[in-house]
Each structure stands twice: as structure tokens, then as C-alpha cells.
Steps between C-alpha positions, in 0.01 A plus 500: 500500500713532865756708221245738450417514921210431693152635506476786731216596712314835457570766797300749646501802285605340185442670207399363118845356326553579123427107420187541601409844292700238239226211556240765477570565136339181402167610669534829292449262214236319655326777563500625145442155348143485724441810386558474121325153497172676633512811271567273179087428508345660811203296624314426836732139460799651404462736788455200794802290334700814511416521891545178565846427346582826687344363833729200454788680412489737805472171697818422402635837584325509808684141553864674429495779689384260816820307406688799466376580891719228586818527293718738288403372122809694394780358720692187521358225252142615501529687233634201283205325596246788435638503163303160475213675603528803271512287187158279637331872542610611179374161300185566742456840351530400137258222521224740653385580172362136386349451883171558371562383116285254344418216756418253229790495342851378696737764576834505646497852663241419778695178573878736515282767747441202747769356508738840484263590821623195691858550408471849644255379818790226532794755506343703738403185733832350471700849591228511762545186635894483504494814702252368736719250630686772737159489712354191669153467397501727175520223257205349623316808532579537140320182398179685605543682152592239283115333393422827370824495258407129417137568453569841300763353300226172411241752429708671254613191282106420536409806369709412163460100485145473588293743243669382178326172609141636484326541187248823551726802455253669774534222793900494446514872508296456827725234650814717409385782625341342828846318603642836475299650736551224713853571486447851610274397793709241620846723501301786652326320757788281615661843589202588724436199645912437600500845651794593598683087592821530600598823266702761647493879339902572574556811299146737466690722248584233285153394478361841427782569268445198307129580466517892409741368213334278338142752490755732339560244245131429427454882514759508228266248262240759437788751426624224229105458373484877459819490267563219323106352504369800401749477211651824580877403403620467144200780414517803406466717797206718518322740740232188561739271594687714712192642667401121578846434612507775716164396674613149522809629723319714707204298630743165570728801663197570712435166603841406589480826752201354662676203617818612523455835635395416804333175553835295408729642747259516787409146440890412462481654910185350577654120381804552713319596789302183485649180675452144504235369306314830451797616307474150258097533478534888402774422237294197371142718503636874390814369281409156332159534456410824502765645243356197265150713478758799391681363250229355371353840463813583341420227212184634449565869456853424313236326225274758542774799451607293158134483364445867588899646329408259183220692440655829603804386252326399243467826215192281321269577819380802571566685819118597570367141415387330824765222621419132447581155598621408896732766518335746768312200695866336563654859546265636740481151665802415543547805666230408723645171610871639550314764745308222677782298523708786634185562754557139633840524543513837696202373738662182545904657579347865653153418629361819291269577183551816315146708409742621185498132384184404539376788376744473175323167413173583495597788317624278251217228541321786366686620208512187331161528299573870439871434344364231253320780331817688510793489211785347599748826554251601743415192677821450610567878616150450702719211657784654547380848679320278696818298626667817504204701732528190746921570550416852527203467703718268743787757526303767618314319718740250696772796523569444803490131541748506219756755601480280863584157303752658325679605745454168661660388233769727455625452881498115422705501194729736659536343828569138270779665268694647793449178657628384158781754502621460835551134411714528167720767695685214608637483115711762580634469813788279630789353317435345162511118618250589775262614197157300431573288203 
């Protein structure tokens, strides 16, 4: 380890490393293996185990990017260790499948997703805890957090040992799913009720970056429904498929600009202007737990998106027969609950509601019963132009708020890289030995 160097604290300013865009590819998977569990047989259970594996799992991410406040994951030995972790997440991810398999009968893969979620907990407590011996006082500050990794971690094995044990298939599915929730609660609510004990915010652009990556990332899931779960590759290509592709694209385009356009970078400011423990509770409110409601949005409309584009795909339907199945209740809802979750984090970072948004989801509250009547193909253009007419809506309406945050914007990246500049113009001045290395 001291050949590889020492840990190395995160600066103001930092910015995301390329080991941690690395470490992010095994969420990718995670993210698509939550999301192909649920559409394998799409039921009111399948639906709640599919948001409360990904409750748990965004715990843990939640967990990493607090330890990644604290130190650079890709410098020194860290990374060697975060290796560790990597693996745990990835044997976490392919054991989320059997989770919620038959309780009566035993089953190693809810026994490997306990115990592959303590090796990961561990690794990030143990990095945590090593580099929390450069302040007096952190380390025991840090014991504050370590019941709810005990109890989390005991709730977890409990929630494979105990309902193989009970004979009525309908009282162990109860147990099982019960000490999951509990496991939800009790992460959740141990980050309310520890506030904001002895954690320090360093680098605001880290933070946001972090976060505005990995909603890409879920934003990329329904992209990879609309494809490869609505069987669109390895078929012949046809004007359906395309014209279902093409929809897919635009309306997860559209959503992406409604974050990104304008609420993202103005909550980026908004989080470095905070200080203290404002700046922790708004990144713990807006980031951690309001991005969760997103993404989970995300889930629902990606399964949504592949119910509608299998129907679109498939020659044997007809266009003009009505749709079927959960397709348009997931798609319209999900939308819903990524634009409520995207409501909660704006009025929690910017202290402002948008009439556009609100009025967008009762517009769609309101659709639903009239697109189940609808076929498929048009369905999900009723969607879409809806999505669409909210960007376009927004455009012409916040003009000038935009063009003023842009600018913003503009003068603060370009201030920063001259900054930048002005630095590294040391490279070339002076003789060669007095040279950074």
C-alpha cells in the first residue's frame, strides 16, 4: 500500500476522476439488472421489490459519494481498495434477481446480496475511517453511523435466513418483504435523524457532478429498454420500429432538458453558495433523496417505454388495436414521478415551483385513462408531444431567465479556465529543470 501513496484529501473545486466514471459502470449494470428483473413478469410485487432493491442500492451510492466528499477514490491506494468494493457491488447486482425468489425454499443469492452489501458498507467505512484519523474527533463522530450498517447488514441476512424457516408461502413472503422495508426505513431515517454530524461538503462541484452523472446513467436505462427490450436489435428494421425508436429518443431527450437545461446548473450555483450545514442538508434533501424519486421514475417509464415499442414492434398486432397490459400506466407514471421528483429537488436547491410543471402533470394525470384506449404508436406520440410541448413551452417562457443563467454560467467557466490557464503557463516558462514534474 505506502508503494502505491497515501490517500489524498478532496480540495475545493475538485472535479469527478475517471475511477469514479470507472466504478460507475457497475451501477450501469445494476441499473439494468433491476430493471430487467421487474419487466420479466410485471406485477404490483414485482414493482415494490424492484423499488426497494433500488432504494437500497442508491443507499449505497448515496454512501460512496459521501466517502468520496472526503477523499480522492482514484489516487494513491484507494483505488486498490475500491477494487474490493467494486467486485462486492457487482456480486450485489447479480444476486438482485433471486431477492424476492421463493422464500420457502433456501437460496444462496439472497445470502451473497447481504453479505456482498457489508463487504462494500465495510470498504467504504474502513477508507472512511483511515482517513478520519487526520482530524481529532472524526473517528468518533463516525461511530454515530455505524448501528445503521450493523442493523442494515442483520436485516438483510434476516431477510434470506428467516422466511425459508416458515411454512405458509404467504407469511414468509410477508416477513421478507417487511424486513426489507425495514431496511429502507432504517437507512433513510438514520440519514435524517444524523443530520448533518460532523460531515463537511469540501468540493460543491464534485457533489453536483457526481449526482448529474449518475441521472444520466439511469436516463440511459430507458434508452437501453427502448432498444434492446423492445427487441428492436437483431430484427428486421421497419418503419414501426423506427417510428417507436424515434419517439423513445425524443421524449427521454425532453426529459433530460428539463433537468439539465436549467434546473441542474442553477442548482450546481445554488449548492456552492450554501455553507456550513445548509450546504450538507441541501445536498442530503435535493441530491440523495430527492434524485431517488427520479430515478425511480426513470425505472418506471424505462418498463413502460419497453411494453409500449414491443407492441409497436411486434408485425402480429395491429397498429389501430387499443394498447394493453402496464405499458402506458408505468409510461405516463413514471413520467409523473421523475417530474415530481424533479419538483422537489428544484424547491428544495432554488426555493421555486414552475406553473409549466405542475401543469405538465396534471396534464398527464389526465391522459392516462384516455391513452389506454389508444394503440400503442399513438399512445406513446400523445406522450411524447406532451414532453416535448413542456421543453418548448419552458423555452419560450423562461427566455430570459435562461439567457441570464447562461451567461452566468458562461462568465464562470471562463473566469475558471483562465484561472486554469494562467496556472499551466508556468509549463512553459523557465529553464527545463525549473519545470513542474
Amino acid at each position: 500500500m505506502e508503494r502505491l501513496g497515501p490517500a489524498v484529501a478532496v480540495a475545493p473545486g475538485t472535479r469527478v476522476d475517471r475511477f469514479e466514471i470507472f466504478f460507475d459502470l457497475v451501477f450501469v449494470f445494476s441499473f439494468f439488472i433491476i430493471t430487467r428483473a421487474t419487466a420479466a413478469n410485471i406485477t404490483g410485487h414485482s414493482l415494490l421489490h424492484g423499488m426497494l432493491v433500488l432504494a437500497v442500492l442508491w443507499w449505497c451510492w448515496v454512501v460512496h459519494t459521501v466517502v468520496a466528499t472526503r477523499v480522492r477514490l482514484g489516487v494513491g491506494f484507494v483505488p486498490a481498495l475500491m477494487v474490493v468494493g467494486m467486485a462486492a457491488l457487482f456480486c450485489f447486482a447479480l444476486s438482485l434477481p433471486q431477492a424476492f425468489g421463493n422464500p420457502v425454499q433456501w437460496a444462496v443469492g439472497p445470502v451473497v446480496l447481504a453479505v456482498s452489501y457489508l463487504v462494500l458498507r465495510g470498504v467504504h467505512l474502513l477508507l472512511y475511517w483511515h482517513v478520519a484519523g487526520e482530524k481529532p474527533g472524526e473517528r468518533r463522530l463516525l461511530l454515530k453511523y455505524s448501528p445503521e450498517l450493523a442493523m442494515s447488514t442483520l436485516l438483510l441476512l434476516g431477510a434470506a435466513l428467516i422466511p425459508p424457516l416458515i411454512d405458509d408461502r404467504g407469511r414468509a413472503d410477508m416477513v421478507r418483504d417487511g424486513l426489507w422495508i425495514a431496511v429502507v426505513l432504517l437507512q433513510y431515517g438514520a440519514g435524517l435523524v444524523a443530520n448533518a454530524w460532523g460531515w463537511v461538503l469540501t468540493s460543491a462541484e464534485h457533489w453536483t457532478e457526481r449526482y448529474d452523472f449518475i441521472l444520466i446513467i439511469a436516463l440511459g436505462e430507458s434508452i437501453i429498454s427502448v432498444g434492446i427490450g423492445g427487441n428492436l436489435l437483431g430484427e428486421p428494421v421497419t418503419w414501426r420500429g423506427v417510428t417507436a425508436a424515434v419517439l423513445g429518443i425524443f421524449f427521454t431527450a425532453a426529459l433530460w432538458w428539463t433537468h439539465f437545461d436549467m434546473i441542474a446548473p442553477a442548482a450546481r450555483i445554488a449548492q456552492h453558495a450554501a455553507q456550513g450545514r445548509s450546504r450538507v442538508a441541501m445536498a442530503r434533501d435535493a441530491y440523495a433523496y430527492a434524485q431517488l424519486v427520479m430515478i425511480g421514475g426513470i425505472i418506471l417509464f424505462a418498463l413502460g417505454a419497453e411494453e409500449m415499442v414491443r407492441q409497436i414492434a411486434d408485425r402480429s398486432i395491429n397498429l389501430t388495436e387499443p394498447t394493453h397490459g402496464p405499458g402506458v400506466p408505468l409510461l405516463f407514471g413514471g413520467v409523473i414521478c421523475y417530474l415530481c421528483g424533479g419538483m422537489l429537488f428544484q424547491l428544495r436547491t432554488l426555493g421555486t415551483l414552475s406553473w409549466t410543471r405542475v401543469g405538465t402533470v396534471l396534464v398527464l394525470a389526465v391522459a392516462i385513462p384516455l391513452a389506454t384506449h389508444l394503440p400503442a404508436l399513438a399512445a406513446l406520440s400523445l406522450l411524447t408531444a406532451i414532453c416535448i410541448g413542456l421543453v418548448a413551452t419552458e423555452v419560450a417562457v423562461m427566455a430570459d431567465a435562461r439567457r441570464a443563467l447562461l451567461k452566468a454560467v458562461f462568465e464562470e467557466k471562463t473566469t475558471y479556465e483562465k484561472h486554469e490557464a494562467d496556472w499551466r503557463a508556468r509549463w512553459h516558462e523557465g529553464t527545463p529543470d525549473e519545470k513542474p514534474r
